[in-house]
Every structure is written in C-alpha cells, then in structure tokens.
N, C-alpha and C positions, 0 to 999 in steps of 0.2 A: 974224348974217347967215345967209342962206336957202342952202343947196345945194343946185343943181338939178340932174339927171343928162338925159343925154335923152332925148323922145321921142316916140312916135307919133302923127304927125298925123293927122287922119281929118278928111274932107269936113264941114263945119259944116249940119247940121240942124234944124229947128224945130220943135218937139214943142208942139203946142197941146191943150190940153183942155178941154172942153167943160163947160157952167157947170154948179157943185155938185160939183163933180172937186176935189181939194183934191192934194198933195205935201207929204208932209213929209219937209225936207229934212237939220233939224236939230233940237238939243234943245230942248224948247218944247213948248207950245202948238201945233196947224195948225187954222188956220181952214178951213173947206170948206162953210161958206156962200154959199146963190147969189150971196151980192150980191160975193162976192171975186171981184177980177180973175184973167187967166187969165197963170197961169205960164209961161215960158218959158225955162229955164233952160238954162245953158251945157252943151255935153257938155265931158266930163272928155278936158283937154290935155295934162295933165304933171304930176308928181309931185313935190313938192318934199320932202327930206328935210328936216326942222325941227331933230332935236334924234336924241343918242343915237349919230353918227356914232364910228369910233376910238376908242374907248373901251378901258378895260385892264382887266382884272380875273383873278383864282386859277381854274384851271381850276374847272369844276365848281359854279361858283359865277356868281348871278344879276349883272349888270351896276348898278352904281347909278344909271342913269338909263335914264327910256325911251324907247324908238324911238318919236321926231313927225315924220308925214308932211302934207302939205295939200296937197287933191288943189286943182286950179284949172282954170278952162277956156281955151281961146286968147284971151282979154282978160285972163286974170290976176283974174278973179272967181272966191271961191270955190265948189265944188260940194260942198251940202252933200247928204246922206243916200247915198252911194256908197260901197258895199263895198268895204273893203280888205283884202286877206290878206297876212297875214305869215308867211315859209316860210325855217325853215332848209334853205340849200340846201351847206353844208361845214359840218366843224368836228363834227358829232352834237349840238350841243346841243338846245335843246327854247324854244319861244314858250309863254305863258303861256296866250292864248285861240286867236291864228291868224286872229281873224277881227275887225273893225272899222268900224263904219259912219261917215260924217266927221259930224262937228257942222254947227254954221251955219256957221262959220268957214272949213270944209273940211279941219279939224283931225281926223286921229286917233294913237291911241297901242296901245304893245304895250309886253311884258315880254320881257325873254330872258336864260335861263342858258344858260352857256358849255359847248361840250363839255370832256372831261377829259384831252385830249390837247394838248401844246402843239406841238405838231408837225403839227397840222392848220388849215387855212386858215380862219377864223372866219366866216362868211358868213349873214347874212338877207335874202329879196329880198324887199320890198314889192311887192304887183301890184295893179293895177286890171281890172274886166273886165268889156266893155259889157255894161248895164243888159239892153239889146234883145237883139244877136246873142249876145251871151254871149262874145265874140271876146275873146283878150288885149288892150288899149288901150296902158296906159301899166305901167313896173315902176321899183324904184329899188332899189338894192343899199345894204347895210349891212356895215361892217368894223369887227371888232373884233380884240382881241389877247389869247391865254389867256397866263396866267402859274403858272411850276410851284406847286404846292401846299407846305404847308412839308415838309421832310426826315422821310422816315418807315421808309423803308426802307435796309441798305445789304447789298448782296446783291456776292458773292466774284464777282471776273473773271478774274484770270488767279494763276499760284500757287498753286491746294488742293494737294491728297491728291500732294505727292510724295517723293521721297525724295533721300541725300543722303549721303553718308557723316559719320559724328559730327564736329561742328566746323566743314566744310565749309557753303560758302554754297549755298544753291539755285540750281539754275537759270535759274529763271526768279521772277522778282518780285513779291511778291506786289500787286496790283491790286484797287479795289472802285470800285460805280457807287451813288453817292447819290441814291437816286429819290423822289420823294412815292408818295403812295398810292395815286396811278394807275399811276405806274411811270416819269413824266417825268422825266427827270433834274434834279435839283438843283446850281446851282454854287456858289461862292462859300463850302461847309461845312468846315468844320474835319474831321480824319479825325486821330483819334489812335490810335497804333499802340503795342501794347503786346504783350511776353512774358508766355504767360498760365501755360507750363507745359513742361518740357525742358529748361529750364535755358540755352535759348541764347541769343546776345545780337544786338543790331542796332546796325549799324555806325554809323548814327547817334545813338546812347542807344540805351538800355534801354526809354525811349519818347520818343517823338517824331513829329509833326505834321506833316500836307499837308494842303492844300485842293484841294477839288473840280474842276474845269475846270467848260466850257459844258454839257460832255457828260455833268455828275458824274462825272468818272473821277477818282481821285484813289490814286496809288502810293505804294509803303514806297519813304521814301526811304535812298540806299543800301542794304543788305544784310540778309537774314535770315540766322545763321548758328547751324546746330543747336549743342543740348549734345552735351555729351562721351557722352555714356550712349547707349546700343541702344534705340530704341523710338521714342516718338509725344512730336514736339512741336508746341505750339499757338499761336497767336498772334492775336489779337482788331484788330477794325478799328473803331473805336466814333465815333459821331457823337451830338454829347449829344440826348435824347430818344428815340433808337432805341436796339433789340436790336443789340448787338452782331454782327458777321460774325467766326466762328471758322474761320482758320487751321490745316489740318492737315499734317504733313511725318513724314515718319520717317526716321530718326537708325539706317543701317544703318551695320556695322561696318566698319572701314576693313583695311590690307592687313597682313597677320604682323608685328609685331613682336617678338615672345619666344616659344619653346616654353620650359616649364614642367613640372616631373616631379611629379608631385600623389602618384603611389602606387606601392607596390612596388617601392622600391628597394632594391640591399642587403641581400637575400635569400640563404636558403643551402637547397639540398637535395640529397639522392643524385642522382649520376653518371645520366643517362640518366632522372628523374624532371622533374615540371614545380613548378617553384617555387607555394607557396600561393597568395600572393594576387598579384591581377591586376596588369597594370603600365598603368598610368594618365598623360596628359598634360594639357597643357591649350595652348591656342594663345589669344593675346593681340592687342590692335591697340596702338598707341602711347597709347592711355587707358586701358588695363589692361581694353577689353570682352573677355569671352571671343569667340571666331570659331564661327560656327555653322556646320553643312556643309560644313566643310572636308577634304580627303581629306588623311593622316597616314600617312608611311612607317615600317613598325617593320624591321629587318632585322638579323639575330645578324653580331657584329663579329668576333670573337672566342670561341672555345672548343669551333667546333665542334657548339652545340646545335641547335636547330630549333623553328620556331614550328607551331604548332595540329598537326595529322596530319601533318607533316614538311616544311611547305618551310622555306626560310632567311630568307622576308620574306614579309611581307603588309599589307595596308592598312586603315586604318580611318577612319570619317569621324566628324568631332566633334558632339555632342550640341549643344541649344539652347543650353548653358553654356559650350563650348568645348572640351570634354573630349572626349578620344578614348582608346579602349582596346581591348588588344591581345586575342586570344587566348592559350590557356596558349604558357608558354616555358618548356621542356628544356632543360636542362644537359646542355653536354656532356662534353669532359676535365675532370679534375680539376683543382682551382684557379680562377681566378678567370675568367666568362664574362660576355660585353657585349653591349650589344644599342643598337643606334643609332637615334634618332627624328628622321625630318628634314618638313620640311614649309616650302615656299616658299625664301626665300632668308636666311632666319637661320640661324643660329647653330643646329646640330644638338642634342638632348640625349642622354647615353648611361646608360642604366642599366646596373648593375654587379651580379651574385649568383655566392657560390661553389658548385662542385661536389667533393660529398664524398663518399667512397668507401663503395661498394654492397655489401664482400664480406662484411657479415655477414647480408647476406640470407640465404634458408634455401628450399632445394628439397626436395616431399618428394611422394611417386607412392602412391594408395591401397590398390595392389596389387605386387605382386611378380613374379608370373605371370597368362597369361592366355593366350586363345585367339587369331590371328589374327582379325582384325575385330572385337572387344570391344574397351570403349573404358576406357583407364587416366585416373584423373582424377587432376591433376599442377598441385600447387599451391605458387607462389614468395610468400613475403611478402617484402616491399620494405623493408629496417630501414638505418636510420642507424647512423655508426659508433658509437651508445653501445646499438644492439639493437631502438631503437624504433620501429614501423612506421613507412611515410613514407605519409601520406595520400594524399596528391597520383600517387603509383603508377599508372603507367598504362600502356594497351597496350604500346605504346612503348619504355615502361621496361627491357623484357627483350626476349631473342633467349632460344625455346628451340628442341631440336633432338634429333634420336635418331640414335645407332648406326645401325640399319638403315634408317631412314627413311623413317619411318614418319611419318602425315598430323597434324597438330594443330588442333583446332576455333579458332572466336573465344577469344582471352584477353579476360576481364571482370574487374578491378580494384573492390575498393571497401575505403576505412580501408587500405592500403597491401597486401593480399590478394591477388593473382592466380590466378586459376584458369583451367585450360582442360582438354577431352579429348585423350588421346592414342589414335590406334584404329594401333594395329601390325597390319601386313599379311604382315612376312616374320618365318617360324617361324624362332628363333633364342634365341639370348643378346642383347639386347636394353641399350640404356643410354640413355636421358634424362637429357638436360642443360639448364643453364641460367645466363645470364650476366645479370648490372645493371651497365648503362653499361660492357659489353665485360669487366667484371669476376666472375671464376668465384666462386660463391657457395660458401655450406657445405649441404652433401647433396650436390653436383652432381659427376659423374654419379652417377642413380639405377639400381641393374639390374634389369633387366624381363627373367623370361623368356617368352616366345612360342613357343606349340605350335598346331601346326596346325588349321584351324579344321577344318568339316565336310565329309566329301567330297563331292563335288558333280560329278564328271568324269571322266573316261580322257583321258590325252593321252599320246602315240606316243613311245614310246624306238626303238622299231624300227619302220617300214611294211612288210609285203607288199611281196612282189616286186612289179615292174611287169608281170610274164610270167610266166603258172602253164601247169603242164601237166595236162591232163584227165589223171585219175583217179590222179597222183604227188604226193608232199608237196611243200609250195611249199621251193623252195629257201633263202627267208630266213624264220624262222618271225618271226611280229608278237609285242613286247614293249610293253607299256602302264602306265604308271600312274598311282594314285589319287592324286586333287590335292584339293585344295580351291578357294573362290571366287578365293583370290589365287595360285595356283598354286605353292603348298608340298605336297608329298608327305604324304599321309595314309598312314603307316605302321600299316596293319592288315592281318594274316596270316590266311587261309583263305578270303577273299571272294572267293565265286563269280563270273568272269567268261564272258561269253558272245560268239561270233561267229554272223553269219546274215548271208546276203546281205540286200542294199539293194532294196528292192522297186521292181520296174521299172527295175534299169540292167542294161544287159545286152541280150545277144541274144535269151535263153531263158531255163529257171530254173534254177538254181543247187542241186546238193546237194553240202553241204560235213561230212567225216567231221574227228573229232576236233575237237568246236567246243566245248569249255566246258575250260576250268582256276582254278586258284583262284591268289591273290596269295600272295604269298613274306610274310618279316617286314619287305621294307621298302616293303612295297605294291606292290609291281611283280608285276604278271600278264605268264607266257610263256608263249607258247603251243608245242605239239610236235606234228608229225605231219598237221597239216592239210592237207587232202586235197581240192580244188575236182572237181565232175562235172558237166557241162552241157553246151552247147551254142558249140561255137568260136567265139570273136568278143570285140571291146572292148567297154570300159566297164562292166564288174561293178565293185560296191566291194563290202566287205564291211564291215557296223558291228559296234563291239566295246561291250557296255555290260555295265552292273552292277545287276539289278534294283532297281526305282523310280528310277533315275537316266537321269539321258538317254546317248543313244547317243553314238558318237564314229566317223566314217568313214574308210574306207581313200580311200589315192590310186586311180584307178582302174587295172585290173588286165584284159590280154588275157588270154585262155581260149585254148591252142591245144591242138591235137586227139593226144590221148595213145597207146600203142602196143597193138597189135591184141590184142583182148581176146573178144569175140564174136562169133559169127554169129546172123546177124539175118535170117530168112524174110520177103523181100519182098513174093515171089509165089508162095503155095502151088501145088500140081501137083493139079491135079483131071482131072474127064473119064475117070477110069481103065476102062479093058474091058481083061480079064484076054488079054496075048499081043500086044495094041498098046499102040502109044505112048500117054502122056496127051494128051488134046485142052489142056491148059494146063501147059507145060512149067514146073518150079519156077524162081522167082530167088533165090537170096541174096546178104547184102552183110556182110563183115567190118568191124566196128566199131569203136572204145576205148570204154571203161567209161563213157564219157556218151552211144552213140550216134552219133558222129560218125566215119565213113566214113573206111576205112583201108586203104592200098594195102598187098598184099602179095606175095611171088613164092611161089608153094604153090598146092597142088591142094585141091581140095573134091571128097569123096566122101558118095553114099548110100547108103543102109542101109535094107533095109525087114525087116519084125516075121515070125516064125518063121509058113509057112504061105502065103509068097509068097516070089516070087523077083524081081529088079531086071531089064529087058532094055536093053538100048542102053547109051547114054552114062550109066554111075552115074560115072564120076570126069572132071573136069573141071578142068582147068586157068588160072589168068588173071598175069598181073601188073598190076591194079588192087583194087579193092575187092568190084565188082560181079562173081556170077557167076550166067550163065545155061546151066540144063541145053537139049539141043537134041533129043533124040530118047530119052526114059526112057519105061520102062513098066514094066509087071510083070505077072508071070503069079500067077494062085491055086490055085497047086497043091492048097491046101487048100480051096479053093472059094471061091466067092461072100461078100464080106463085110469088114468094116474091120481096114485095117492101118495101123499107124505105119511113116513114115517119118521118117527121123534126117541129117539132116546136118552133116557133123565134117570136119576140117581136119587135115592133119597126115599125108597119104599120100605127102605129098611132103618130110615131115622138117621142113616151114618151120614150121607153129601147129598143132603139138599141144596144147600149152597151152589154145585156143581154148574156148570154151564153145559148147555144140554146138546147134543148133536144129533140132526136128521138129514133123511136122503127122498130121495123120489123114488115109487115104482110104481111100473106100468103093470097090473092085474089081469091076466085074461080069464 
C-alpha cells in the first residue's frame, strides 16, 4: 500500500510540441520521429512514498532498503523523466547519489545511511521542482530510527580519584556510562565490578554485576570499601569486549589509636648531660598504619631536666611512617628522669633514663696568671662516675663562673670536652669554677692571678677646687691615677705627669706655675703648689695627662682676681717742657699677678732720673685701683734731654711690696 503525504496543487497546463520534438520520459528507447504524435504530459501533482518508509537500523550504518517515491500528475498518471532530489534534512547522515530522474513508471530510488547519533531525529525529504519555473512543486518526508552501536566504550561517571579513610566506604559510588563508538549510550549491558588492587572489599561480593539502564548508566551496587593499608586502591568496571574503566580511591589514615616508643628508652647519662640517642615514637591508627603529619607532644615529667636549648617541652610532627622525634633531653637530678609523649586522646607514652653523678668531672685553666683583658682558656671534661668522658656533653652541661667576675666566651663541647675563654677584667686573686648538673667537680676552683692590664688613663682621686685665686696655690691640690682599660690601678712609680689648661675654656689664657710631677709606687700622681695666673672669670678646666696617652679634664674652675701685686702704666706722661706741666698727665692701675685690677687704700708716688726735678702733683692718692696724676712736670736742671720716670707704691705704708713701673721722657 502506497503513502501519500500532501501536496501542492498548481493550475493544470498543456505543453505541446511541435513535430520531430520528441520527450523522453523514461528508461527506454524515445522515438522523435516526425511521424510520432505530440506529447502532452501531466505536470507533477504529488509525490507518493513507495517503499523505505520507518525503517530501524545501527547508527552509522546504511538502511536495508531503499527510499521509492512515484511522482504522478492530478489524474494519478505517472510522470516519467522528473527530477527527484533526496536531502537529508536531521539526523547528519548522508544519501548515496541525492539526485534521481523517475522511470516510465514514475518510479525512483535512493540510498541512505543513518547518522551516528541516536538522539537525533532521522529525517530525508524527497522534492520535486518545476521543470519550467524551477519553483519547489511537490516534497515527501522519510522517517527513520538510529539504533545504538554495539558496547565499546565504558567511561567513569561519578566515584574516581577520592579518598577515605582505611576500611571506610566512599562517599560517593562509584557510577559508569556504557556507550558505543559514537558515544551513544548502550542499555541493557552487563557491568561487572571487580577489586582490582587495595585490598578492599564490596559490600555486595568481591564482584558483582549491574546492568546498564536507557542511558547506559549502570552503578556498584552497594559499597566500595577501602583496605586497611595507606595509599591507592583500585577497582575496574568491565563490560565483555571493552577496556576496562579503572577506579581510583586513596586509603588515607584514620584517627590515633596507640602511641608507641620505637627508640631511646632507658638510657642513662651524667647529671645535667643529654642522653645519647634520640627518643623516638610512633603513632598508629586502629590497622596498625603509622599516622603521617601528626603534631606530637614531648614534655620532661619528672627530674627536673630540659629538652633541646632549655625549655621543658616541645613538639614534633611525624614522618611519612608515623614516627616522630624529639630533640636531645637532659637529665636532670640524680636518679631516675621522665619524659611524657602525648598525642590526641590515647593513652600517653613515657620514657624513662637515669641521672648519674658529674663529680668526677675535671676543671683545669691554661694559665695561672695573667694580665687584665687577656684571655685564660678553661677547660671541663664531662666524665661518668667510672671517669669516662660523656660524649653527649654540652653547653648546657656545666655552669662556670669566677671570683671576680670576670666575662666567659661561648662553651664548645665535642667527645664530652668543654672549652671556653676566660678574659678577667678585675686585677686581683682571681678563681674559676665549675659545676656538672649543680655538682662541684675535681680542679674546681682554679686560682688565676690578674695584674693590671696597660695603662691607658688618669682618673681623679681628688679635683681642683671649684674656686682658685689668681696668682695663690689652689687650695685643694689635684690627686690622679693611672688605670688601665678596666679601671685597675696601674702601679708604676716615677711617671711623669703634666697639667695645662684646656684650650679655649676660659675668659683669657691661663699660665699655670708648678705643673708637672711624677707618680708615687702605687701610681697615684699629686700634685703641690699649683699656682693658676690669667684673666678673672669661669670656666677654665685644666687637663691632666701622661705622654702618648690621652688627657683627663678638671671640673671647671672660677679664676678670681688675686692680691695687689703690680703697677701697671696705663698712660705714660708725654708733652714734657722743662718748668711745665705734661701736656698728657701719666695713668696707672695696681694689679694681681695676672693683671687683673685691684683696689687699694695707699698713695702712688713718682720719681724722675738724677738731672731733673718732678713739679706739681708727684704723689697721689686713691682708694680704687686706677690712679691718675693731674698737674706733674719737671724741670731739667741738667738740660734738655731724656729722663726716666718711676712709679712705686708704698708712701702711704699700704704696697710697698708692689712692683714699680716706669717710662721714658724726653724734656724740652
């Protein structure tokens, strides 16, 4: 029976052609001699599908029968010789030729393979299309159905690469999609599930079987459940004639179940030493896996010792195997010390080592004497009570310490040996000592004597006054002495010391009588008799040194003005004509021994040179410092020509004493 679809009418027309014109419509023979009649042929009405319709076939693969169409005109006569094309228009498959002219019959045929998807719509639409305008006429559709290809593939869907702690089931389940070779899902396939490596087991067997759904999806049924062991288990999804789909999981460690003492227990060594070998744990889960990355508490229980550089606990975190370990541990008291490992919530482990007594260790110093600041080398060996070094000896190990206390370098231990410098700083009787694990050893104390190192300094037994008096001994004379870097008394007798003022402190300059004396026998320089002259005023210091060494400065010291000592011509007396006054009457001013103006109650007289006589005011009177003459002359009895003039202190009983000043003039 014929399947007709529908379709387009068009106005019926009559095509005549003119004699010797021939049409061939179909397979045959065409006559197109004059003497044939003239054709008139139907135009094409409708499209009948003949054959080939819903049809089933494997993706990918050609249909076993072919697509028959017959084209026919509106009376249901065939039209032969009219193009037919055939066009996949869904699905991607492919037509053999695409193009077909009809027979006599109005018959034609095509080929078609299937696309390779079964999840796409299968579709060919046969067309006709006018001869003349070229117009689409008539079309007719074809349905077909793809079917999956056999099972080729089986590719992981839910379930790889996770993890789980040992013994424990996964999370999630493992899942696989059975496809052909396009990728279309397969149903209806067997999926056997097998342990392929881990040791772990599945809750339904060991192996055991599901089938595919619509979608090929096909799950483990019940449970994946790791082995006991740390690492990588695998598990296979197999469908007979395919590669296997491999299952991966990892089998990580599960939570504390036993600490474990692997090393170093039971140890014994000297009081205040670290036991030989290491102390070692291990940390377990309930399968006996060691625990990797765990943090491990060590912490001294008992005895007083200390772990690594001194604290009483510290951490350590376990190795790939489970192991953790400690830094060294020190013993403390004597007798038996503990040391506790705790980690999560088990059961703590405690190692146990004894402490033996340190005192036949042995102190002993390379030298006996020595200078401040040179360095004494001072070395403990570390022995057990039968005398024999303790390897393990360390910084730690010992306290040493000095008498005068004095500085110690790093202590460096190596084979139970201790060494370090001693640099004594205070000149003395001197004793280094040395204790293991709080116990006094044999040498100890060592005596060291120390003598002063080089001298290097002056430093003040006594300062200068605060207050000196121009041109008198200072009332407290300066006492200094010689030190060294650390300031011990360098005891050497005859070394020359020196004072001089401080340049630039002061009013003016400074000259200082009685300024050098030598040190005594226990180094100590005093001074006697120093005597400051200068100019009234604060802030003078005076430095005290010892050639090539550096100076050493006073506090500073006022200068005040000392008792009348000189006269001083201000303003000499010129202008002189013999019988008158000078045209420049003299000034003077009584001084102290540095210059500095001094009040006195006393008269001031001149004096002139044998050959001249004085007229007017020669003695004059003041009660300050300054005195000016007011009407002096002189006559030259002896003539024309120079004479000295003198003037002196002391007509009035007050400064005789004075030092007298005079000048020259020339008398006319």
């Amino acid at each position: 029976m014929f399947h007709s679809l529908p379709v387009h009418s068009f106005a019926r027309k009559t095509i005549r052609f003119s004699a010797g014109v021939g049409l061939c419509a179909g397979v045959g023979s065409c006559d197109s001699s004059p003497s044939s009649p003239n054709l008139e042929p139907g135009r094409v009405a409708s499209i009948i599908l003949v054959a080939g319709q819903d049809q089933s076939e494997v993706v990918g693969k050609e249909l076993p029968a072919s697509l028959e169409v017959r084209i026919v005109d509106a009376d249901g006569h065939p039209v032969a010789g009219q193009i037919v094309n055939f066009k996949v228009v869904a699905g991607g498959g492919r037509v053999f030729a695409g193009t077909s002219l009809t027979s006599a019959d109005g018959g034609a045929k095509e080929r078609w393979t299937l696309g390779t998807s079964v999840a796409d719509s299968q579709r060919v639409e046969a067309r006709a299309v006018d001869p003349t305008a070229g117009a689409p006429v008539v079309s007719g559709v074809f349905r077909a159905t793809a079917r999956a290809d056999v099972a080729s593939v089986v590719t992981k869907r839910t379930g790889d690469a996770l993890q789980a702690q040992v013994g424990d089931a996964l999370p999630t389940n493992p899942s696989v999609i059975v496809a052909d070779r396009y990728g279309n899902p397969v149903s209806g396939k067997d999926v056997v599930w097998s342990i392929a490596s881990g040791g772990g087991v599945l809750s339904a067997g060991s192996a055991t079987t599901s089938t595919s759904d619509e979608l090929g999806v096909a799950s483990l049924p019940g449970n994946w459940m790791l082995g006991s062991a740390i690492g990588t288990n695998t598990l296979t999804a197999t469908v007979a004639g395919t590669p296997p789909a491999v299952f991966t999981a990892v089998g990580v460690a599960g939570s504390v179940a036993s600490i474990a003492i692997e090393g170093g227990n039971n140890q014994s060594t000297v009081v205040g030493t670290a036991v030989a070998l290491p102390l070692s744990i291990s940390l377990r889960d309930a399968h006996g896996n060691g625990l990797p990355s765990m943090t491990v508490g060590f912490a001294v229980a008992s005895g007083g010792g200390h772990l690594g550089s001194g604290g009483v606990s510290t951490t350590a975190v376990t190795d790939a195997n489970g192991i953790a370990t400690t830094s060294s541990w020190t013993l403390g008291a004597p007798g038996a010390n503990t040391l506790r490992v705790t980690a999560g919530a088990v059961a703590p482990a405690t190692f146990t080592a004894t402490a033996l007594s340190g005192s036949a260790s042995t102190l002993t110093v390379d030298r006996t004497s020595t200078f401040a600041g040179d360095q004494v080398g001072v070395t403990v060996t570390v022995r057990d009570p039968s005398g024999e070094p303790v390897a393990t000896a360390s910084p730690s190990s010992l306290v040493l310490s000095s008498k005068l206390g004095g500085p110690f370098g790093a202590v460096t231990c190596n084979g139970g040996q201790c060494t370090a410098a001693y640099t004594p700083t205070v000149a003395g009787n001197d004793e280094v000592s040395a204790t293991v694990g709080g116990e006094a050893i044999v040498g100890s104390p060592a005596a060291v004597t120390v003598f002063a190192g080089r001298a290097v300094r002056l430093v003040f037994l006594t300062q200068p006054p605060a207050i000196a008096t121009n041109g008198q001994s200072l009332t407290r004379m300066p006492a200094l002495q010689v030190q060294d870097e650390f300031g011990n008394a360098v005891r050497i007798a005859g070394t020359i010391v020196q004072v001089f003022p401080v340049a630039g402190s002061g009013p003016g300059t400074l000259v200082i009588w009685n300024d050098t004396t030598r040190t005594d026998a226990d180094g100590i320089a005093t001074f006697s008799g120093i005597t400051l002259n200068g100019a009234a005023g604060s802030g003078y210091r005076l430095a005290f040194g010892i050639p090539g060494m550096q100076t050493f400065q006073s506090d500073p010291i006022t200068l005040l003005a000392g008792p009348a000592y000189m006269i001083v011509l201000r303003v000499p007396a010129s202008g002189a004509v013999s019988g008158a006054a000078f045209d420049v009457q003299p000034v003077v001013e009584v001084t102290d021994a540095g210059g500095n103006p001094v009040s006195i109650s006393d008269c001031i007289s001149a004096r002139i040179s044998i050959g001249a006589t004085l007229i007017g005011g020669a003695t004059i009177s003041s009660a300050g410092s300054l005195f000016t003459f007011r009407d002096l002359g002189a006559v030259a009895t002896g003539g024309p020509g120079p004479y000295t003039i003198s003037y002196a202190a002391g007509c009035c009983g007050g400064g005789s004493s004075l030092l007298s000043a005079s000048q020259s003039i020339v008398v006319h």
